[in-house]
N, C-alpha and C positions, 0 to 999 in steps of 0.2 A: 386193294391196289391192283389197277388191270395189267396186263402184259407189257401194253407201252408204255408202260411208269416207268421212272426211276427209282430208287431209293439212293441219292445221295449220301445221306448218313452211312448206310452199309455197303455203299463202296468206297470209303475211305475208314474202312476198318481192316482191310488188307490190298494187297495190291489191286491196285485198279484196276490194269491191264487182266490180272486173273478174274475179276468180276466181270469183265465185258465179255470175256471168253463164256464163261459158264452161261451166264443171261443168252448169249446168240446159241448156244449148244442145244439149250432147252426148248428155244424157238423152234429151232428147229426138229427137235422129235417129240413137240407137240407136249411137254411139260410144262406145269404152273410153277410158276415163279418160285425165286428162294424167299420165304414168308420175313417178316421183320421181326430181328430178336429181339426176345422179350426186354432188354438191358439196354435198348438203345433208347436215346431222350431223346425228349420233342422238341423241333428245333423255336429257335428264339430271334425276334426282326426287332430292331428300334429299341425303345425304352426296356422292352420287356429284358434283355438281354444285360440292361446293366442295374435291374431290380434286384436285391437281396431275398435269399429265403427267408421265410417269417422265422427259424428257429436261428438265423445267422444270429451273433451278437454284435449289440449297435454299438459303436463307439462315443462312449461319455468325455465328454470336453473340459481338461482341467481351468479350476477357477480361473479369472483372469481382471483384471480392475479397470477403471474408463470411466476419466472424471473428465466431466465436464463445464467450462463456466461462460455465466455471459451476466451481462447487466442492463439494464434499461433505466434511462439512458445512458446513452456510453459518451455522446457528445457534446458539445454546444453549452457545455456546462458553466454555469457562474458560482460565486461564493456562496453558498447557501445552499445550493440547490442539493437535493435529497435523492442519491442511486442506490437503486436495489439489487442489490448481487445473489443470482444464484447459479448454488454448485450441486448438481446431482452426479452420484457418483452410481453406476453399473459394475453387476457381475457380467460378465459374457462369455463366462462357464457355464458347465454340468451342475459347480460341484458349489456348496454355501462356503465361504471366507467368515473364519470364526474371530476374527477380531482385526477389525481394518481402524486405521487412523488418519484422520484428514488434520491437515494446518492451512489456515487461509492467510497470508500478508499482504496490509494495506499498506500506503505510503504513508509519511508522515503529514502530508499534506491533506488529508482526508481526515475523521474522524469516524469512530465506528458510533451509532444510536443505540443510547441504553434499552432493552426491552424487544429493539426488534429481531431478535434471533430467533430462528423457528426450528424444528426438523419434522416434514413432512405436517406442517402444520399446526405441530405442538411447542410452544413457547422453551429455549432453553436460555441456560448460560451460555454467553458467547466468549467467557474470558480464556476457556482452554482451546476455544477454535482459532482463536487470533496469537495463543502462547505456544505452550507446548507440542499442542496438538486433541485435538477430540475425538473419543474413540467410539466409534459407532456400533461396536456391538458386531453380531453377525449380520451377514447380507445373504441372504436366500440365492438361491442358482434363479441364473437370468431375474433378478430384484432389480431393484434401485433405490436410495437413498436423496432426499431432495433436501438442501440447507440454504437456508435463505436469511438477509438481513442489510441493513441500512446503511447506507455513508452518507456522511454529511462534507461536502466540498469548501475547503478551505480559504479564501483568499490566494490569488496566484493564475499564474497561467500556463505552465508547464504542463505536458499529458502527464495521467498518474497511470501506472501499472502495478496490476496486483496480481499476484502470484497467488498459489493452488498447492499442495503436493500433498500426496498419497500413498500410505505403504500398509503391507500387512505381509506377517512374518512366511516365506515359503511362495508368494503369491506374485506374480509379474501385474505391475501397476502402470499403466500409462497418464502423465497428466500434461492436459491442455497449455501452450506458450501462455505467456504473459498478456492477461488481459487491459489492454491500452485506453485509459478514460480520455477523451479529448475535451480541455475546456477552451472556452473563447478567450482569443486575443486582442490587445490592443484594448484602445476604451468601450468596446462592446465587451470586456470583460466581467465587466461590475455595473449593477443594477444601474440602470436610467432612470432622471428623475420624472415624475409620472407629469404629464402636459397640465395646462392651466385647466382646461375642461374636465380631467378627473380630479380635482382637485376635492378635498371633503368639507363640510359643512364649519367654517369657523377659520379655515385656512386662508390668509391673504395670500395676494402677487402684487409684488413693488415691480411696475411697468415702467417708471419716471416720466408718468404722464404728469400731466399740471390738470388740475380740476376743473371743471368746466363753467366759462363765463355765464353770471346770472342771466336768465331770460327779460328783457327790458318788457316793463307794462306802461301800458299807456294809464296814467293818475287820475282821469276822467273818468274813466272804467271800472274804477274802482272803489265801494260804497265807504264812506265813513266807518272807521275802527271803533267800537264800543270801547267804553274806558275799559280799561282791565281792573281785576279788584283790588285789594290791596293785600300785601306779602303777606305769607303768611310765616310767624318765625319758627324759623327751624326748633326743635328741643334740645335738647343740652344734654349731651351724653358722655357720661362716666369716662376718665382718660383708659386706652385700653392699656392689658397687663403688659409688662414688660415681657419683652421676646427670651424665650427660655436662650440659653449660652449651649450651641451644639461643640459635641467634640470636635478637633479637627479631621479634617478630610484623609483620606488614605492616602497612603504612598504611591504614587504614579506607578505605574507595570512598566518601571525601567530597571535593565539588566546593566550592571557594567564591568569590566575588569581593568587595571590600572595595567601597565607596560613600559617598562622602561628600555636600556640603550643594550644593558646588562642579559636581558631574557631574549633580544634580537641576536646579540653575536650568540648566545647560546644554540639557537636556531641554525644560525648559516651556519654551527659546526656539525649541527646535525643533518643538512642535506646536504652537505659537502662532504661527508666521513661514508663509509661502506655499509650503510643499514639498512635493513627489510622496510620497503615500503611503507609496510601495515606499522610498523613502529614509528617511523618515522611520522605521519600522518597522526598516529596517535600521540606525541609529543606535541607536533604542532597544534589540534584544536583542545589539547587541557592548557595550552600557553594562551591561546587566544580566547579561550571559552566566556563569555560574558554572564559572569554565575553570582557576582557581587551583587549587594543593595540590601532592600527591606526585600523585595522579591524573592532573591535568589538565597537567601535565611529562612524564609517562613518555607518554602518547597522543600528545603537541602540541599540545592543546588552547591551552594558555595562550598558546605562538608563534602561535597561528594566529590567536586573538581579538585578540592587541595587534596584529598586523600590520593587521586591518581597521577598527582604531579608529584607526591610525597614515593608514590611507589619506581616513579619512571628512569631517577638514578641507575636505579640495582640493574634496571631491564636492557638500558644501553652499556653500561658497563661489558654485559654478559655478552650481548649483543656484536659489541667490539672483540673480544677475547674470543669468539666463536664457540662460546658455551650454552646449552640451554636457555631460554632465555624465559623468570620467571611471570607468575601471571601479573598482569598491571593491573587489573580492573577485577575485584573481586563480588562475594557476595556481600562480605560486613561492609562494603561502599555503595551500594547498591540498593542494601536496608536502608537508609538513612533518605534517601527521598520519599517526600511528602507530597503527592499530587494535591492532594486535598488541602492543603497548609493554606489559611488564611493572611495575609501581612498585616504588620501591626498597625494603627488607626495615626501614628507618631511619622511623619515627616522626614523621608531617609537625609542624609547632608546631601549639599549640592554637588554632583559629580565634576563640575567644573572647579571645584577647588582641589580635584586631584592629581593634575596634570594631564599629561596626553592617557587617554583611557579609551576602550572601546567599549562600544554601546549597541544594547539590544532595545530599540520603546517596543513596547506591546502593549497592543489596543485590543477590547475586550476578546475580540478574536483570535488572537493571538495569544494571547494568556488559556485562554480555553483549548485551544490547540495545543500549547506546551502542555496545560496539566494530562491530556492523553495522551502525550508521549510519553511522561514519565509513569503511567497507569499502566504502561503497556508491560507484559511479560514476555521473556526471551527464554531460553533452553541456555541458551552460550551467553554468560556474564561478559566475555569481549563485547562482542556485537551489541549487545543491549548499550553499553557505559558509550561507545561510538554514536549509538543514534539519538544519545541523551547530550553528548557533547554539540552532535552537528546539531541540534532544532537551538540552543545558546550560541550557534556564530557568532560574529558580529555583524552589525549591517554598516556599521561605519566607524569612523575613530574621530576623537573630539578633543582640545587642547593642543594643538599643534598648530603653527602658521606656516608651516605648505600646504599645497593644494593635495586633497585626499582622493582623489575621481581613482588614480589609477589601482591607488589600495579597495577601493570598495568595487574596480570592476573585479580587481584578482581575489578579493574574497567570495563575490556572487560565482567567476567560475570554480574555487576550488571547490563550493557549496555543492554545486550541480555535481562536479566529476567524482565528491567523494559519497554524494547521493546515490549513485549509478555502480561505486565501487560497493559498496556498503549491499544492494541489493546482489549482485555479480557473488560475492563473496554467500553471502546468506544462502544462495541456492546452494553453492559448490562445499559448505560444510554439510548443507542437510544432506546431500548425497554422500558425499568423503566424510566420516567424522575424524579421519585422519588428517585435513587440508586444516591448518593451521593462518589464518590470515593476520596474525600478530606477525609471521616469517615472511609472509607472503610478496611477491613485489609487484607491481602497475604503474608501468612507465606513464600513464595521463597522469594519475594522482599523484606521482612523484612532482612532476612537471607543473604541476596546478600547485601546489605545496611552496614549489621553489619558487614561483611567481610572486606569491601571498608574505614570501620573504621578503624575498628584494625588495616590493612595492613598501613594506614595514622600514626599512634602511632608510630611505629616501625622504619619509617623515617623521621620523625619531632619530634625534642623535645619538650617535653611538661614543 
């Protein structure tokens, strides 16, 4: 360092003012500098200054979760058509997460595909990923987990949302809103018939044209006919066998349940008196539930609905007296559905001989979609017996001579608002398992409930 240097550093190791003194003293009687002690560090510009020593210790990031989902297509959708959902789930720690659990929920209006479950490529069971929950095992620091599989879209036009969530014991989880399927509306909702020109090999089209008039020939132009030969006779063949006698036909996929004057006032005492929503809502669709027939026997429906109207006394009683209130909906009710249940080959009676009744028809689609509602697995016996009751609404009542429009608009919307409760509620137990949705209250569904009354009053005598 020459004389005109400075050393900055070593003069801000004591007073300044005393280094500038010494420095000019020196000048002046012709003295070298005061040399730089050994202890001073070299100084540091830019990046260098906010770099770590190689021996500092790096900071390790605890585990942390980050699911995410998406599906293809998500729109434009019609009956039938086939979305593929997948959910990869992220560490975005340091550190591995020794046992994490994913649960994926579809709508009832979807169906899940037997087979197409995977994880990371490898074929599983999807029945604990759509139930309980599926437990992935450990996830490596900064890994990922990829799960993927089928829906098949149902009949309908309403968006469907499927939900995600993710925990593991000690570990902050974050998971993605609700992801929103959009299908088409209106009569672009369901397949179009394909044009005359794609038509296949063997298929007519009745156009109500008239056939076209012969070509007129001129009889001049035309040579003489050779006789023709003579007939030749047909042979004689054996009478064919008598047509074998088939059984009869199956019992049509109609749901119904009978209603009289007597389970109406029971109704209006029930959304007229001081009860938890969630109860009330549940008295209402085991009253309404269309669980009768050959159908609704071969599944269990029918054991299933009386067993929960069987329990629902005890529940309002308790409910009124401000007591605990006990469970409605159990597991031994719960056993008793048969998704797989065949109905008998035998002709159920005619529902119109049993007064005013309401009624569910299902067509092959619909019967295949109720058997995977009732296939599906819950954690919480409430919320399972609710989304077995609401896919049996009704969609209309029969046997009455008033006009039914405004009961089957208030059942389609109590359908939708206890649709949306039912989801609302699902998320808020899996996070609370304290939040209790049998106590619970929701002024729409209340309101939607009362509606589906009054419009019942108006068509059935009381």
């Amino acid at each position: 360092m020459s004389g005109r240097e400075t050393d900055v550093d070593a003069l801000f190791e004591r007073d300044a003012d005393a280094r500038l003194l010494d420095r000019r003293r020196r000048e002046e009687l012709g003295l070298p500098s005061t040399p730089q002690p050994p202890s001073a560090a070299s100084p540091r510009f830019g990046a260098e200054s906010l770099a770590e020593d190689d021996d500092s210790p790096r900071l390790v990031r605890p585990a942390a979760l980050r699911l995410a989902l998406e599906a293809r297509p998500d729109r434009e959708l019609i009956p039938g058509a086939l979305v593929t959902v997948v959910a990869t789930l992220h560490d975005d720690g340091d550190r591995e997460v020794s046992d994490a659990t994913l649960r994926v929920t579809v709508p009832p209006e979807a169906e899940p595909v037997p087979g197409s479950f995977s994880r990371d490529e490898v074929q599983i069971d999807g029945e604990a990923l759509l139930g309980i929950g599926l437990r992935l095992g450990t996830i490596p620091p900064n890994g990922a987990v990829r799960l993927r599989f089928a829906l098949r879209i149902l009949p309908g036009t309403a968006p469907l949302d499927v939900l995600a969530t993710v925990w593991a014991e000690g570990v902050p989880a974050v998971a993605p809103p609700a992801l929103r399927l959009r299908r088409r509306a209106g009569h672009a909702a369901y397949e179009q018939p394909r044009p005359f020109y794609e038509l296949e090999e063997g298929e007519g089209l009745d156009l109500g044209e008239t056939a076209p008039a012969p070509s007129v020939v001129d009889a001049r132009s035309v040579a003489p006919a050779a006789p023709e030969p003579p007939p030749t006779p047909e042979p004689v063949l054996p009478p064919p066998p008598p047509e074998p006698v088939l059984p009869p036909s199956a019992a049509l996929p109609v749901l119904y349940r009978r209603i009289d004057g007597d389970e109406v006032r029971a109704l209006e005492r029930v959304y007229t008196g001081a009860l938890p929503h969630g109860l009330a809502a549940l008295a209402l669709l085991s009253s309404i539930a269309a669980a009768d027939g050959a159908v609704g026997e071969a599944l269990g429906l029918s054991t299933f609905a009386r067993s929960v109207s069987a329990a629902l006394p005890r529940a309002l009683v308790a409910a009124r007296m401000g007591r605990p209130t006990p469970p409605v909906v159990t597991e031994e009710a719960l056993a008793v559905l048969r998704p797989a249940g065949a109905p008998p080959l035998t002709p159920s009676p005619a529902p119109e001989s049993l007064g005013p009744h309401l009624v569910v028809a299902l067509d092959a689609h619909g019967l295949e979609g109720l058997r995977g509602v009732l296939g599906r697995q819950l954690a919480d016996p409430f919320l399972r017996g609710v989304q077995v009751l609401l896919a049996v609404a009704p969609r209309r009542i029969d046997g009455v001579g008033a006009p039914t429009v405004r009961f089957e608009d208030a059942v389609a919307a109590f359908r939708v608002a206890a649709g949306g409760w039912l989801m609302r509620v699902t998320v808020r137990r899996t996070v609370d398992r304290r939040f209790d949705p049998l106590t619970a209250d929701d002024a729409g569904l209340h309101a939607a409930g009362r509606s589906v009354v009054e419009a019942l009053r108006e068509v059935i005598p009381t």
